[in-house]
C-alpha positions as a Markdown table, in Angstrom:
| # | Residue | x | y | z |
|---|---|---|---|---|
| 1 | Unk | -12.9 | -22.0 | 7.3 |
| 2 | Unk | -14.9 | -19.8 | 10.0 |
| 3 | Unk | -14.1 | -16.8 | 11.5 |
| 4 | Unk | -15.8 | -14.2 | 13.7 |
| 5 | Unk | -17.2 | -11.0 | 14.0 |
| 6 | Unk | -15.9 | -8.4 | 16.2 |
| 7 | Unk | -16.5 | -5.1 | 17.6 |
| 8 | Unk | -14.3 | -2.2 | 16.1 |
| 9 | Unk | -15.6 | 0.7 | 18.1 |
| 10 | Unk | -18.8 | 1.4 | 16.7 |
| 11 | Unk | -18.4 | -1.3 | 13.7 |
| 12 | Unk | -17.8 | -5.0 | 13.3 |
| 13 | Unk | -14.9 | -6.4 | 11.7 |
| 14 | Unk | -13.7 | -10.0 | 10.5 |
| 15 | Unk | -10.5 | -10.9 | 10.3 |
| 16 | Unk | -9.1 | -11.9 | 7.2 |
| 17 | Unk | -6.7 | -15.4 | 7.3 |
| 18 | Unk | -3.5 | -15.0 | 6.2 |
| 19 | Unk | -4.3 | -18.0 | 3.6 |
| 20 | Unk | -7.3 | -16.3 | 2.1 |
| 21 | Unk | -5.4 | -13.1 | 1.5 |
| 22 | Unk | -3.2 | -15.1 | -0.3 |
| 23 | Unk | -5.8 | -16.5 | -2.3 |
| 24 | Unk | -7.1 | -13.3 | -2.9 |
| 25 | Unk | -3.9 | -11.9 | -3.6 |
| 26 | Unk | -4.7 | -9.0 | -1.7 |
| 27 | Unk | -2.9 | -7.2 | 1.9 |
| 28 | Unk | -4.6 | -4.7 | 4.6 |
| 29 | Unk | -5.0 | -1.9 | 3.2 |
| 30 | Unk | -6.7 | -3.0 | -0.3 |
| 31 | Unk | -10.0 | -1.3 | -1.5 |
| 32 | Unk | -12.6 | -4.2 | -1.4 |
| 33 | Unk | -16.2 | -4.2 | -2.9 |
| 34 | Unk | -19.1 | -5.3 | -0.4 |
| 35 | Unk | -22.7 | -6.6 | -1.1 |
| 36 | Unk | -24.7 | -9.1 | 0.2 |
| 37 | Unk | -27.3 | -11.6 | -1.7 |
| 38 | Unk | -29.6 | -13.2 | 0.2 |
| 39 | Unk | -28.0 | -14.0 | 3.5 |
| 40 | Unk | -24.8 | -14.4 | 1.9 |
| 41 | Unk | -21.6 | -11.4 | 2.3 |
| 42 | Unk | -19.5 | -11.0 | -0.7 |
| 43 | Unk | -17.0 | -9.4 | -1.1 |
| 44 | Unk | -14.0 | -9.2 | -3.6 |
| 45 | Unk | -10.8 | -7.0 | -4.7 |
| 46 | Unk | -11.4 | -3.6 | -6.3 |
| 47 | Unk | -8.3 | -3.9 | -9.2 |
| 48 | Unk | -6.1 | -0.9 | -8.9 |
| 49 | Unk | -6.1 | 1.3 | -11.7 |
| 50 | Unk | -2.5 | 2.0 | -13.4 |
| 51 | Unk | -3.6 | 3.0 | -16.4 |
| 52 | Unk | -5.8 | 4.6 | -18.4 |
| 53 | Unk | -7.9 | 3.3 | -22.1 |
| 54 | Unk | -8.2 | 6.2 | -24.4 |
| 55 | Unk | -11.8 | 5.2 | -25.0 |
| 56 | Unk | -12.5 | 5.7 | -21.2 |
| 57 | Unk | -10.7 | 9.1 | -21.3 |
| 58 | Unk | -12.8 | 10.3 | -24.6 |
| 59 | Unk | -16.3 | 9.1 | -23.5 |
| 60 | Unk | -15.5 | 11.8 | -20.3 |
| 61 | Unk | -15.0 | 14.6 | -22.7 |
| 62 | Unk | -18.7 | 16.6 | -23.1 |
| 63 | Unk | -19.2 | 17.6 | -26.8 |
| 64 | Unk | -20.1 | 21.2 | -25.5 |
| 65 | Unk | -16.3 | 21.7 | -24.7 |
| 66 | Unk | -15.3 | 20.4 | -28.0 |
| 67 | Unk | -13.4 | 23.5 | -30.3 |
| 68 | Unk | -14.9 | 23.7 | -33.6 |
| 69 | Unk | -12.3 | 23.2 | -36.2 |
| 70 | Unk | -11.4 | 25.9 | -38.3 |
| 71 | Unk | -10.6 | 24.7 | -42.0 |
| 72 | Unk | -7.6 | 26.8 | -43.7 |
| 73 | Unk | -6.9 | 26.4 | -47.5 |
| 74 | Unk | -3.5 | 24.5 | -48.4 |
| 75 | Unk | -0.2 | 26.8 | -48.3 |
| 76 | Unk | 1.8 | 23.6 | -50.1 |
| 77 | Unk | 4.6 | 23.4 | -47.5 |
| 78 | Unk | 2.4 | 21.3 | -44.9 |
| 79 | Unk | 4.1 | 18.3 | -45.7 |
| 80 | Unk | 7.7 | 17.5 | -44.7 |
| 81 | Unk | 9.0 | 15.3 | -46.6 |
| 82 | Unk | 12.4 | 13.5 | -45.0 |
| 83 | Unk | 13.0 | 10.2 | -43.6 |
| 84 | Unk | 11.5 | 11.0 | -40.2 |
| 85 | Unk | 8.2 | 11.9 | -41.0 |
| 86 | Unk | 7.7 | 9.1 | -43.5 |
| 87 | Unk | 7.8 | 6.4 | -40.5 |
């Protein structure tokens, strides 16, 4: 398939085929990533992010900000001990 570039005031655009967004399953409006290699364009979806991996989340934290933990003796009553708690 071949397409064309075009002059988007002071850009250049190609449009996108219907078929290939398809393909891509992508619409206008999606965040795509851009490079080029060699004389080649690429270019593919950036995946939306719905969610987040706790792993991600904890790498972000800096130690610095990290409470020390205070350690308190045992009272005796810190365990409850009913049908809830035991699931």
């Amino acid at each position: 398939m071949k397409g064309q570039i075009s002059q988007w005031g002071n850009s250049a655009a190609v449009r996108l085929p219907k078929p290939i967004l398809e393909d891509l399953r992508v619409s206008p409006g999606c965040e795509v990533e851009m490079w080029v290699e060699g004389r080649e364009l690429r270019m593919r979806p950036v995946p939306a992010v719905t969610s987040h991996r706790l792993e991600d989340l904890l790498a972000q934290i800096d130690p610095r900000h990290i409470p020390e933990l205070e350690e308190w003796p045992p009272v005796g009553a810190e365990i409850i001990k009913d049908d809830y708690s035991r699931r």
